[in-house]
C-alpha positions in Angstrom: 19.4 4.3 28.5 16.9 5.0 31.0 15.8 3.2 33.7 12.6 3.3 35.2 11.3 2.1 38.3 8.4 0.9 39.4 5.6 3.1 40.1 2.4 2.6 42.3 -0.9 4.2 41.5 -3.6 5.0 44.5 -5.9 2.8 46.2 -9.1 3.0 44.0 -8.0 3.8 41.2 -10.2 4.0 37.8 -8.4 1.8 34.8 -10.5 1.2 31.4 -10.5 2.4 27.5 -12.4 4.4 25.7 -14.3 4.1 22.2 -16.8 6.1 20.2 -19.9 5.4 18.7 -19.4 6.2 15.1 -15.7 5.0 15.1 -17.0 0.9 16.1 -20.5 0.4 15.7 -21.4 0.6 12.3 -25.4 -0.8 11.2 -25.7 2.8 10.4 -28.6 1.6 8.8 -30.2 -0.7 10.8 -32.2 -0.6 14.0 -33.6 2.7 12.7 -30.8 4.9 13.2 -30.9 8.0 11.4 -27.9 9.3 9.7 -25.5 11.5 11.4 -23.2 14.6 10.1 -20.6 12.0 9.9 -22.4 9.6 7.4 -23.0 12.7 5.2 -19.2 14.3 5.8 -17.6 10.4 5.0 -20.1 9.8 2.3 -19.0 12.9 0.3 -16.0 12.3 -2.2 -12.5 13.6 -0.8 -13.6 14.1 2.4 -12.2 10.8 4.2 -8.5 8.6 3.0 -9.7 6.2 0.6 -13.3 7.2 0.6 -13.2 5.3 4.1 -16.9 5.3 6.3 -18.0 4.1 9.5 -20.9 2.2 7.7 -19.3 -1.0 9.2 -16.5 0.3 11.0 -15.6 -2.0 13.7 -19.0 -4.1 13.2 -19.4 -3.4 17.1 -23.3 -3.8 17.2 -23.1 -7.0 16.0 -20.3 -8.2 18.0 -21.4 -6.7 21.3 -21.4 -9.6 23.7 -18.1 -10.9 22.3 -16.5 -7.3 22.6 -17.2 -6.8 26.2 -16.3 -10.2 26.8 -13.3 -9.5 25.4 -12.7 -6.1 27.9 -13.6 -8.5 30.9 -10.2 -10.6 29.5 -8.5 -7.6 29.5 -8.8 -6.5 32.9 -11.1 -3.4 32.1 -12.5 -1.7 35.0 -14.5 0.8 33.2 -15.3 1.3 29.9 -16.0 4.6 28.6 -18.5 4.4 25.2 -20.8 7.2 23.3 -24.0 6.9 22.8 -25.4 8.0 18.7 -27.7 10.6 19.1 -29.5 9.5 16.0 -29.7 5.8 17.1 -31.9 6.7 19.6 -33.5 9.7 18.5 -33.3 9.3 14.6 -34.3 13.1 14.0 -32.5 14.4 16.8 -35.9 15.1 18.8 -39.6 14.0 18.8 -39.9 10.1 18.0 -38.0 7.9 20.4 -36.2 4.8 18.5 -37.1 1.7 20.8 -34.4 -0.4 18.9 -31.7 1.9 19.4 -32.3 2.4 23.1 -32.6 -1.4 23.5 -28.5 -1.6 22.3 -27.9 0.8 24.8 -29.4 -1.3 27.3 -27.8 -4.3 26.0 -24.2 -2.7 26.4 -24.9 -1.6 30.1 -26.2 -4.4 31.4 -23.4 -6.7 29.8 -20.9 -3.8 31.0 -22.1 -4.5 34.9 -22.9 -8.8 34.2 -18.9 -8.2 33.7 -18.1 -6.1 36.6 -17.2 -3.3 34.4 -17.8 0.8 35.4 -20.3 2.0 32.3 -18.9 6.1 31.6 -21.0 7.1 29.2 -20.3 10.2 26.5 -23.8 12.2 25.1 -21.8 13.7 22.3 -18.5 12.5 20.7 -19.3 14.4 17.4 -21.8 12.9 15.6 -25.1 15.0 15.4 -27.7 14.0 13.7 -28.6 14.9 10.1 -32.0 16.3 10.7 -30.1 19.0 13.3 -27.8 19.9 10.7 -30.4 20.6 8.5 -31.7 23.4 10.8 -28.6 24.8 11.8 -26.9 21.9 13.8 -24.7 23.3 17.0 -25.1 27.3 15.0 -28.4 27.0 15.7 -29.0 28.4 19.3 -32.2 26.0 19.6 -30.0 22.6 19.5 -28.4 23.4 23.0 -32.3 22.7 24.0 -32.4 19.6 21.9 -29.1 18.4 23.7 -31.1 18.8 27.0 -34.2 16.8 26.0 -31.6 14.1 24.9 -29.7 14.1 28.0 -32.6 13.6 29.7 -34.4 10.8 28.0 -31.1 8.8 28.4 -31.0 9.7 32.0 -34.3 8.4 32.2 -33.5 5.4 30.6 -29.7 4.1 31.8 -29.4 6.1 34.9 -30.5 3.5 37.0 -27.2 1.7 36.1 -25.2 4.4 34.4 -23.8 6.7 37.0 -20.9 8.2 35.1 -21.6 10.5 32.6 -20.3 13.4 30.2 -22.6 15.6 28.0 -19.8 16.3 25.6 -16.7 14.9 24.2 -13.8 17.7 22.6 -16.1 20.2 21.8 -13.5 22.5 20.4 -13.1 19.7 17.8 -16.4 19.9 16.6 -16.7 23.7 16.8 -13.4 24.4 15.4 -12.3 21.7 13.1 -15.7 21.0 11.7 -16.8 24.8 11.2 -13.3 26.6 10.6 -11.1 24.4 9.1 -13.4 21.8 7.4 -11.1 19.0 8.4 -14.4 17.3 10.2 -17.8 17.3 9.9 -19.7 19.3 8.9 -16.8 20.3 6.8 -17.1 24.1 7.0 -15.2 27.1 6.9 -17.0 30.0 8.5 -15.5 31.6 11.3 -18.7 32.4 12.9 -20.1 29.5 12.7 -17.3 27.9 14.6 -17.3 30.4 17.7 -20.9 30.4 17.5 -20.6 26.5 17.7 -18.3 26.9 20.2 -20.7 28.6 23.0 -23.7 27.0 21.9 -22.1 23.4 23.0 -21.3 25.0 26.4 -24.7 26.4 26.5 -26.1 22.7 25.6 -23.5 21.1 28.4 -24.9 23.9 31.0 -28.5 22.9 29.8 -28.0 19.1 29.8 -26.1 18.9 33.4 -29.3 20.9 34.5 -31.7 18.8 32.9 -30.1 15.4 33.8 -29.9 16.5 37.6 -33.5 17.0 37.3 -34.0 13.5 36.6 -31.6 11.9 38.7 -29.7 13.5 42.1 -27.0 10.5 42.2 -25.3 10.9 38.9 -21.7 12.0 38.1 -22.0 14.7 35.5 -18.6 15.9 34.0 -17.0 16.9 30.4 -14.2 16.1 28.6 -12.2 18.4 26.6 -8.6 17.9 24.9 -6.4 20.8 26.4 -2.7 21.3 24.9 0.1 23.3 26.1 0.8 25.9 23.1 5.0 25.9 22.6 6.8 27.9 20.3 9.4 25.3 18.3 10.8 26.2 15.1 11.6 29.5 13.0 10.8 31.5 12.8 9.6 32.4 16.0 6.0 32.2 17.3 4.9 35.5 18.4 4.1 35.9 22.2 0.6 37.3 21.4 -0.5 34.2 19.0 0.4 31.8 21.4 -2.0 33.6 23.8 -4.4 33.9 21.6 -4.3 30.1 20.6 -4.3 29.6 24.0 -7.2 31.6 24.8 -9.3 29.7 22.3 -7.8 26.2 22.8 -8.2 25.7 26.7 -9.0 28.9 28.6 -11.9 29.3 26.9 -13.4 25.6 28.2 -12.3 25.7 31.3 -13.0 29.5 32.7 -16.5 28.9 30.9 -17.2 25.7 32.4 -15.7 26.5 35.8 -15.8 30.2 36.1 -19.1 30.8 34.4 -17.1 33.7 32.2 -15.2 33.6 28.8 -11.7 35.6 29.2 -12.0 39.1 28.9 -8.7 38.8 25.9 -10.2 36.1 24.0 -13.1 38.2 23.7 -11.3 40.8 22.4 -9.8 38.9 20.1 -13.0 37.7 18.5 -14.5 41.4 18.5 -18.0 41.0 16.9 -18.0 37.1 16.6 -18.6 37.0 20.3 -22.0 38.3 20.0 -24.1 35.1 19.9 -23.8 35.2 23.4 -26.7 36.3 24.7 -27.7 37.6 28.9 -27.5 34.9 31.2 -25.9 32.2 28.8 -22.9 32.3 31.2 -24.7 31.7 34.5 -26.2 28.7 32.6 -23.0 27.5 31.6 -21.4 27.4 35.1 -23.5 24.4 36.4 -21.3 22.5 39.0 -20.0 18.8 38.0 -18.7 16.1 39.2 -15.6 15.2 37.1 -13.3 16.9 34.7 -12.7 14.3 31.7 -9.3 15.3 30.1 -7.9 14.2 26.9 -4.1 14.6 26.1 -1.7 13.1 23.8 0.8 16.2 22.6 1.7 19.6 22.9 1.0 21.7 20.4 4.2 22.9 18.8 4.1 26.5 16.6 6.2 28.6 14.3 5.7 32.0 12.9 4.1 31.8 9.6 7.1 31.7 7.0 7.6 33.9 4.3 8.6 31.1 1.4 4.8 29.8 1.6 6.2 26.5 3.1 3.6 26.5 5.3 0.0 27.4 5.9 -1.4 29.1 8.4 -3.8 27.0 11.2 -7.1 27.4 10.3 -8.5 26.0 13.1 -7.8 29.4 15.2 -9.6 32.1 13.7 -8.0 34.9 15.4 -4.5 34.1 14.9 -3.3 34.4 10.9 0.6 34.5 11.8 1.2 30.9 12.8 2.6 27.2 11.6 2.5 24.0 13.0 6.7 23.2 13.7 8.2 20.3 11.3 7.2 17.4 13.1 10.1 15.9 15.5 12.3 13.3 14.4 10.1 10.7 17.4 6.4 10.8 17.0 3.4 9.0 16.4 1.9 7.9 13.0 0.1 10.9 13.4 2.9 13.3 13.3 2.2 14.2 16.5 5.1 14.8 18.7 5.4 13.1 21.6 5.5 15.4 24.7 4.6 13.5 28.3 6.1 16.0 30.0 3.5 18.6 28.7 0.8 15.9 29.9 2.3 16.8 34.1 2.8 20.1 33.1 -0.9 21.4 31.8 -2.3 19.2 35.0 -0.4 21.3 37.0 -1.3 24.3 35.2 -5.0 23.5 36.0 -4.4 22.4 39.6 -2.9 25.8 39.9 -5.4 28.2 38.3 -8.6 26.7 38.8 -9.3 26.3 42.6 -12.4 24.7 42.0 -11.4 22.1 39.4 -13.1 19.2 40.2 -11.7 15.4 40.3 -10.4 14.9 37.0 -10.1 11.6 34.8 -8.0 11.0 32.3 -10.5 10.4 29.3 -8.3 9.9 26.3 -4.7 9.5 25.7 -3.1 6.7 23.5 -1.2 6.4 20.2 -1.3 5.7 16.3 1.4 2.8 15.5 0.4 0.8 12.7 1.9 -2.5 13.8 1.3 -6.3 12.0 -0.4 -9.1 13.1 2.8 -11.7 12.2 1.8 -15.4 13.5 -1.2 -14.6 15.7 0.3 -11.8 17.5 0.7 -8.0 17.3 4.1 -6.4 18.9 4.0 -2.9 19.3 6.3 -2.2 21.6 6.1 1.4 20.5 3.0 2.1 22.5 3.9 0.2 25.4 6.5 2.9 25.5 4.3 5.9 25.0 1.8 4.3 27.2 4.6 3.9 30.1 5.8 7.4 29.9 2.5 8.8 30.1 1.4 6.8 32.6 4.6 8.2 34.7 4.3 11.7 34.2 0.2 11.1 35.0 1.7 9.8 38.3 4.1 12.9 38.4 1.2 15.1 39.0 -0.6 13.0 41.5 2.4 13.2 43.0 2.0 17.3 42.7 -1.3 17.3 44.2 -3.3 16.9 40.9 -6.3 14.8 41.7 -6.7 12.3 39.4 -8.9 9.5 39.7 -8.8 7.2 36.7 -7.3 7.0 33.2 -9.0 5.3 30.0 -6.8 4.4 27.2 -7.8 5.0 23.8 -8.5 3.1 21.8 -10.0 0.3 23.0 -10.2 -0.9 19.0 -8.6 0.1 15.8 -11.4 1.7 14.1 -12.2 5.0 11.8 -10.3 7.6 12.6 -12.5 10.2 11.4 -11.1 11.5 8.0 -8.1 9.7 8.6 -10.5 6.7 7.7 -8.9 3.1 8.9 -5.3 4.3 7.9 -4.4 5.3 12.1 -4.6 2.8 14.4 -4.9 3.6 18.1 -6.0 0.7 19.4 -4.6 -1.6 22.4 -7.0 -4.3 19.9 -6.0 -5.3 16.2 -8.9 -4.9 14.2 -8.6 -6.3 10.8 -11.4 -4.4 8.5 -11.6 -7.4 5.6 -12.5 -10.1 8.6 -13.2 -8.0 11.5 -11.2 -10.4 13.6 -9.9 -8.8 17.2 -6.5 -9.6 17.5 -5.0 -8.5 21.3 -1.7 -6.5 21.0 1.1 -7.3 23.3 -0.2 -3.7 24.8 -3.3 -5.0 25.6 -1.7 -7.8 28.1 0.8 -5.1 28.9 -1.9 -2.8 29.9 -4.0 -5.9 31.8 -1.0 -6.6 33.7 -0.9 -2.6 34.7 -4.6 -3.0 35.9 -4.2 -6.2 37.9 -1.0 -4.5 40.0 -2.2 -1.2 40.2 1.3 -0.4 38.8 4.0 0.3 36.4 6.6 -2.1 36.3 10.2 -1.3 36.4 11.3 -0.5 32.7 14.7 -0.2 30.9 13.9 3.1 28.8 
């Protein structure tokens, strides 16, 4: 057995949780919100477990005061939320929806009555219906939509909001909802998902310049979920797959965000697909931010393809056709997903090392599914406590390498809808049950308050 000591984190440091609209808020039909890619993806048969929707979800926009409160008796420092597009603009553009603004409002100021950081997200996945209808993200025109949205919310929270980040995971969106089908919009077109891809960089390039326009004092950042890619299995990954997944997985993010080009191999690799992009979509692109929001919970761990038909091939990468996901590990999540902290140090370090100009970065996302009950009033789930810890150390491991890292949100704040995983995952540091709604603290949540109020780790038998 391990033992671990204690560990300190810097002066200043940025603790909170994370949430997304869709995923708590529910009153998809009230206010007049218009419907989102996600009510029509949930709403179609097979699509979600058990038919599950975010039509309720965590009730959130009915329990807003009490939520928060709740945050402020957890200790949160910041709290990182995202706003519904179609709340506040029901068809994506044009007519402003006073109602759903006015919940925005609501949350911020209750956020700072509490003494708690508002980081607010523009897109966590969750376009509205009436963009899909044209094209959504395929059509080049939505990146100028995204802009006019980032604005108006700009215009309307920046006052108070300082912290912000136009999207959240856009490879998700691009690649999982175009390629593989496994989220909305639910599509398998290859082109689609690349063009997808660039167009939500060209919208993030668009929106940083559009919100800057409004305001000089923001923080403008965004978040994207970056894995080390690690052969595991047999039979063997090949070399060139790996780079390939690679290319489209993380380098692709960061040298377009930060280098204002795409690289030159994952290009190649994409041959005729990479045509959407069009003369100066690049210099766009490469707008200078703030912050660097990074999501991590696992490496990803391949195999080669193998022969029996065991397997299937990873949809979600277009250009590679020769590659597995490994049998999961005997420890991991409810997920599946492996649990790999010592990737976490490892791909900061990567991106300490190879981009020079990578700016602050905050941990966005990282947490666990553990479906733990609540037995006499409380929840023990001593298996996130764990993951959390040994996160939390190797996060501290690259401070300690020079990373610079400036806050970490835990996600979930709540159990809620995991996305077509419906209400079957539960990340949350919060016990959510979805008959009553009742909020039920995990013993991670006081662990986690007691984190926040030292500034530290405490010493741990492993």
């Amino acid at each position: 057995m391990d033992e671990r000591p204690s560990v300190d984190f810097p002066d200043g440091f940025l603790w909170g949780a994370a949430t997304a609209a869709y995923q708590i808020e529910g009153a998809v039909a009230e206010g007049g919100r218009g419907p989102s890619v996600w009510d029509d993806y949930s709403h179609t048969p097979g699509r979600t477990a058990n038919g599950d929707t975010g039509d309720v979800a965590c009730d959130h926009y009915h329990r807003l005061e009490s939520d928060v409160a709740l945050m402020a008796e957890l200790g949160l420092r910041s709290y990182r939320f995202s706003i519904s597009w179609s709340r506040v603009l029901p068809e994506g553009r044009g007519r402003v929806n006073a109602e759903g603004l006015a919940f925005y409002h609501r949350l911020t100021e209750l956020l700072l009555a509490h003494d708690i950081v508002p980081n607010a997200t523009l897109f966590h996945w969750d376009l509205p219906s009436a963009l899909e209808a044209t094209g959504g993200f395929r059509n080049r025109d939505t990146a100028k939509w995204f802009s006019d949205y980032a604005a108006l919310m700009v215009r309307e929270l920046g006052d108070r909001v300082s912290m912000w980040a136009t999207f959240n995971e856009p490879w998700c969106y691009a690649y999982l909802g175009h390629a593989a089908a496994m989220h909305a919009p639910g599509l398998t077109d290859d082109a689609a998902a690349v063009a997808v891809a660039h167009h939500e960089l060209l919208a993030h390039g668009l929106g940083v310049e559009a919100m800057r326009a409004e305001r000089s004092d923001l923080e403008l950042g965004i978040v994207l979920n970056p894995s080390g890619i690690v052969a595991e299995g047999s039979p063997a990954a090949p070399e060139d797959s790996i780079r390939s997944i690679d290319g489209l997985h993380n380098r692709w993010w960061f040298d377009g965000v930060l280098n204002g080009a795409y690289p030159a191999d994952v290009l190649d690799d994409l041959g005729p697909l990479g045509a959407v992009i069009e003369p100066g979509d690049m210099e766009q692109i490469v707008q200078p931010i703030d912050w660097m929001g990074i999501n991590y919970y696992f490496e990803i761990l391949v195999r080669g393809l193998p022969a029996d038909g065991s397997a299937r091939a990873l949809r979600q990468y277009p250009t590679v056709a020769s590659i597995a996901e490994s049998p999961t590990r005997p420890v991991h999540t409810d997920m599946g997903w492996p649990i790999t902290p010592e990737g976490f140090t490892a791909f900061l370090q990567r991106l300490h090392r190879e981009y020079p100009d990578l700016p602050p970065i905050y941990i966005t996302e990282n947490g666990a599914a553990y479906d733990d009950p609540v037995v006499d009033g409380r929840c023990a789930d001593p298996r996130r406590i764990d993951y959390l810890d040994r996160h939390l150390r190797a996060l501290r491991d690259a401070i300690d390498s020079g990373v610079d890292v400036r806050g970490y949100y835990q996600w979930s704040l709540f159990d809620n809808f995991e996305w077509a995983l419906g209400f079957d995952k539960r990340f949350g540091i919060v016990h959510v049950d979805f008959d009553t709604l009742e909020r039920t603290p995990k013993d991670s949540a006081h662990w986690y308050r007691d984190v926040i109020k030292a500034n530290a780790l405490p010493a741990r038998a492993g």
